[in-house]
C-alpha positions in Angstrom: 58.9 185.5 153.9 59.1 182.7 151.1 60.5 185.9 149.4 63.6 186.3 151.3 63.8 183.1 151.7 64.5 182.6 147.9 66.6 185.3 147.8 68.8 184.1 150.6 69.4 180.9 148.7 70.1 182.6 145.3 72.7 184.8 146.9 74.6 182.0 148.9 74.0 179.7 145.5 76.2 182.5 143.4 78.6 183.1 146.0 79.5 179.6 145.5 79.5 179.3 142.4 82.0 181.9 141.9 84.3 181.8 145.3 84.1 177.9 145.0 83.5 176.5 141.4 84.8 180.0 139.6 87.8 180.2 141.8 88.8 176.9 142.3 88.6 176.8 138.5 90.4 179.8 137.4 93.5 178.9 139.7 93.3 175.2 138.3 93.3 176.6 134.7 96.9 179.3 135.4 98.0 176.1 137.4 97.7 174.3 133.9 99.0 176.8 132.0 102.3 178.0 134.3 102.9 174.8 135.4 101.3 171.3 134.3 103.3 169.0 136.2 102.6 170.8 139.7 99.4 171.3 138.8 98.9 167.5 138.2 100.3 166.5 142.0 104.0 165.7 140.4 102.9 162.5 139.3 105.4 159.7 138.2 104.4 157.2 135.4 105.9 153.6 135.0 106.8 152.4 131.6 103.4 151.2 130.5 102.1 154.7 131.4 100.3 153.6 134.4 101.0 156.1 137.5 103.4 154.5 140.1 103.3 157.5 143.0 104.0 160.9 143.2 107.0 163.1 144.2 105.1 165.0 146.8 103.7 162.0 148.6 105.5 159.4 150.5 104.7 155.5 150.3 105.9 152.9 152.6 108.4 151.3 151.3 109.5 148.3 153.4 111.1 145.6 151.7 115.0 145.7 152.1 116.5 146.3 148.7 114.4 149.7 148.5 114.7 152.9 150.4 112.8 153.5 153.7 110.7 157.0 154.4 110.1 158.5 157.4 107.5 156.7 159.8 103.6 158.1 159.1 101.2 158.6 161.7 98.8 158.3 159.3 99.9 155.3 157.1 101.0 157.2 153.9 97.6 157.9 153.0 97.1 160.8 151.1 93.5 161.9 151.4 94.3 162.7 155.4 97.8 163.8 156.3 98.3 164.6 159.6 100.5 163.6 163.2 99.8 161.2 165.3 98.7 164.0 168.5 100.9 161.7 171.0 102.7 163.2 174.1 106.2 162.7 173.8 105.9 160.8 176.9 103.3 158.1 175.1 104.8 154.4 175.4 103.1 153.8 172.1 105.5 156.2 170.5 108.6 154.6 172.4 107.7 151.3 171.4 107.5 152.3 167.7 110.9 154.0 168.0 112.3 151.1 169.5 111.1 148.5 166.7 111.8 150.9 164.4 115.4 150.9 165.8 115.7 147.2 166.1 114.6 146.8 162.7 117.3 149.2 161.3 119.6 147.6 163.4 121.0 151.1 165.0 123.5 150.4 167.7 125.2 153.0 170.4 128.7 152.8 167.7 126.0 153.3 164.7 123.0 155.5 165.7 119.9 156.0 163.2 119.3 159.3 162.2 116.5 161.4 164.0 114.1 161.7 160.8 114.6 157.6 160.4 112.5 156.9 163.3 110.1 160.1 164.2 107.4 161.0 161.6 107.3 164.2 160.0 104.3 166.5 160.8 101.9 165.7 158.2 103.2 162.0 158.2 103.6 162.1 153.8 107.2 163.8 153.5 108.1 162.5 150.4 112.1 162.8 151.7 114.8 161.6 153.6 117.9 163.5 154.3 121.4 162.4 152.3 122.2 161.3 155.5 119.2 159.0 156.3 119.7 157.8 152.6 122.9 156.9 152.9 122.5 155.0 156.4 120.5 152.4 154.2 123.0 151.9 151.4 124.1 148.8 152.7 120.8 147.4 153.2 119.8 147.9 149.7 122.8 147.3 148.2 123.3 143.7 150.0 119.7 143.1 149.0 120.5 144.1 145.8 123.7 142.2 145.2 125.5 145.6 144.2 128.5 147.1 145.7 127.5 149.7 148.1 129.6 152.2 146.0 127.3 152.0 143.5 124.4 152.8 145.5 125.9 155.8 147.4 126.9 157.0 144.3 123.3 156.7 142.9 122.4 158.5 146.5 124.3 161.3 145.8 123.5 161.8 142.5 119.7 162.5 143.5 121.0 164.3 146.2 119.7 167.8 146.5 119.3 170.9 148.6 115.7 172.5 148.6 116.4 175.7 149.4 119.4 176.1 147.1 122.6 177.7 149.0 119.8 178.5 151.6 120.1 175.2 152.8 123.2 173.4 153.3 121.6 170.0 154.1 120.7 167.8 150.9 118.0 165.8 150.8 116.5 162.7 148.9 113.4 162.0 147.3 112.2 158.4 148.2 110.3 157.8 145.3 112.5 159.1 142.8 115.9 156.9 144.3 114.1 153.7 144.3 112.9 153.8 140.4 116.5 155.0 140.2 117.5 152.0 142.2 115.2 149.6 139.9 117.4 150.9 137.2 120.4 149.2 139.2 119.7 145.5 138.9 116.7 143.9 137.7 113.5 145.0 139.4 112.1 142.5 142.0 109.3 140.3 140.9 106.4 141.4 143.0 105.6 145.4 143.8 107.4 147.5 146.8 
């Protein structure tokens, strides 16, 4: 008995070794060697070399002279993406929509686009459409004390389609605009 016993745990101790630790390992390692920056989660470093996000991962951005995301059901936290499992019907997701909308300050002559106020499924889609992007310019660009040329322009120029001539809308990477936008005027004293 203490004989199988041993044996069981032996077996189910190799099998992880190699289908966990040897696996995990050996597509980490081609990972590193094909492609680093993937490999690494796309991260983005400051200046001073310290990481400020990465271009896979939305953060809430809130103040006004930066670029919104998309709502997250989960808060933009990384370790547990995820929706919120509401009905469509829920008043807690109407009531979000509608301060969301207020806070934009959508009207019926200037509506908010879709993505602006519903999260995406996993609630950390680093992107907002070109659209969506450029229905903030002249938030940030007022806050910014920049002509709004200037920031549409810097819009467009990050601009890009994901799936190539596959996909004729262009999107934005939220991160990646708002160093951009940093680049504009002088950062802002305290962090986004």
């Amino acid at each position: 008995m203490m004989q199988s016993l041993m044996a069981s745990v032996r077996v189910a101790l190799g099998t992880m070794a190699v289908c966990v630790v040897g696996y995990a390992g050996l597509v980490l390692g081609i990972a590193q060697l094909l492609t680093p920056q993937s490999a690494d989660g796309h991260l983005i470093t400051g200046a001073d070399g310290s990481v400020v996000g990465s271009r896979q991962i939305a953060q809430a951005f809130t103040r006004p002279e930066y670029l919104w995301p998309r709502p997250s059901a989960v808060g933009y936290n990384g370790a547990g993406a995820g929706g919120s499992n509401k009905s469509p019907t829920s008043s807690d997701l109407t009531d979000r929509a509608l301060e969301i909308i207020a806070q934009y300050g959508a009207t019926s002559e200037r509506p908010l686009p879709p993505e602006l106020v519903a999260a995406s499924g996993g609630g950390l889609d680093p992107h907002v459409s070109e659209r969506a992007a450029l229905y903030q310019a002249g938030r940030i660009a007022g806050a910014r004390a920049v002509p709004v040329s200037r920031v549409e322009a810097l819009i467009q120029e990050h601009a890009f389609a994901p799936g190539g001539m596959l996909t004729p809308d262009r999107v934005v990477n939220v991160l990646d605009l708002n160093l951009a936008l940093d680049g504009l005027s002088p950062p802002p004293a305290s962090s986004p």
